[in-house]
C-alpha positions in Angstrom: -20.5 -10.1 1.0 -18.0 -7.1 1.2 -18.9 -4.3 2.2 -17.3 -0.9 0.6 -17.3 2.8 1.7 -16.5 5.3 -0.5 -14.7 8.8 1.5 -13.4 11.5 0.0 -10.7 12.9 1.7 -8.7 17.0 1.4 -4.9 17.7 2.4 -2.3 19.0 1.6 -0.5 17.9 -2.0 3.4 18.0 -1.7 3.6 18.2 -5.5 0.9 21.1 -6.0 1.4 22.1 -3.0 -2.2 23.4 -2.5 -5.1 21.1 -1.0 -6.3 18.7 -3.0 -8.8 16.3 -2.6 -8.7 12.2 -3.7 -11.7 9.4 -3.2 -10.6 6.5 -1.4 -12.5 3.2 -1.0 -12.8 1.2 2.3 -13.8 -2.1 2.8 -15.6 -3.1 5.8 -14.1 -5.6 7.8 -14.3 -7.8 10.7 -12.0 -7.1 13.7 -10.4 -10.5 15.2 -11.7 -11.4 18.9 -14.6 -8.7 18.7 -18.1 -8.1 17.6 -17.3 -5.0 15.7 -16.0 -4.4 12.4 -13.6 -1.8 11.3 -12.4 -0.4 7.7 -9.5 -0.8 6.1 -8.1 1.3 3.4 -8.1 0.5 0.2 -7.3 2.6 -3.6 -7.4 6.1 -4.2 -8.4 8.0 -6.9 -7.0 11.3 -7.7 -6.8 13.6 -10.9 -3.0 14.1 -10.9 -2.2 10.4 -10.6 -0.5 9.7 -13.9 2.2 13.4 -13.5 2.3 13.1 -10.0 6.0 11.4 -8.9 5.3 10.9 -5.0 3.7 7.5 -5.7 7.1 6.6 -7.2 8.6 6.9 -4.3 6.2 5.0 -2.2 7.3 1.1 -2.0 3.4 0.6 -2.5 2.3 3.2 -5.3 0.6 5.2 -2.6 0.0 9.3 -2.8 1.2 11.6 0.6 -2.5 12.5 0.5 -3.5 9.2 0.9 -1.2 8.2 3.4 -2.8 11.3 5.9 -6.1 9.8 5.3 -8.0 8.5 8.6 -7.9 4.5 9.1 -11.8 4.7 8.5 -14.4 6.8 6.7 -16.7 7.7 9.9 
């Protein structure tokens, strides 16, 4: 089964330029040649996404906001 955390994450917004804050989901994943597991970002949700134009610029759709997000929730 997969596990998912949900994190909600504040920055800086290049096209509001104010903070704004976005949910991002993580699944929970095993990390090869250990014990542990680790997380791995996955989407984002944010109010602005259809007007905003960063993620247009991103190869993969993805917002400057999430890109500053840590690698994991904790």
């Amino acid at each position: 089964m997969i596990k998912k955390a949900t994190y909600r994450f504040t920055d800086i917004c290049p096209y509001t330029d104010t903070r704004q804050s976005i949910q991002i989901s993580y699944f929970k994943i095993p990390v090869m040649g250990t014990l542990t597991q680790g997380y791995k970002k996955d989407s984002y949700s944010c109010p602005l996404h259809n007007e905003c134009p960063f993620p247009e610029r991103d190869e993969y759709g993805r917002c400057p906001v999430y890109l500053n997000a840590p690698a994991s929730p904790c």
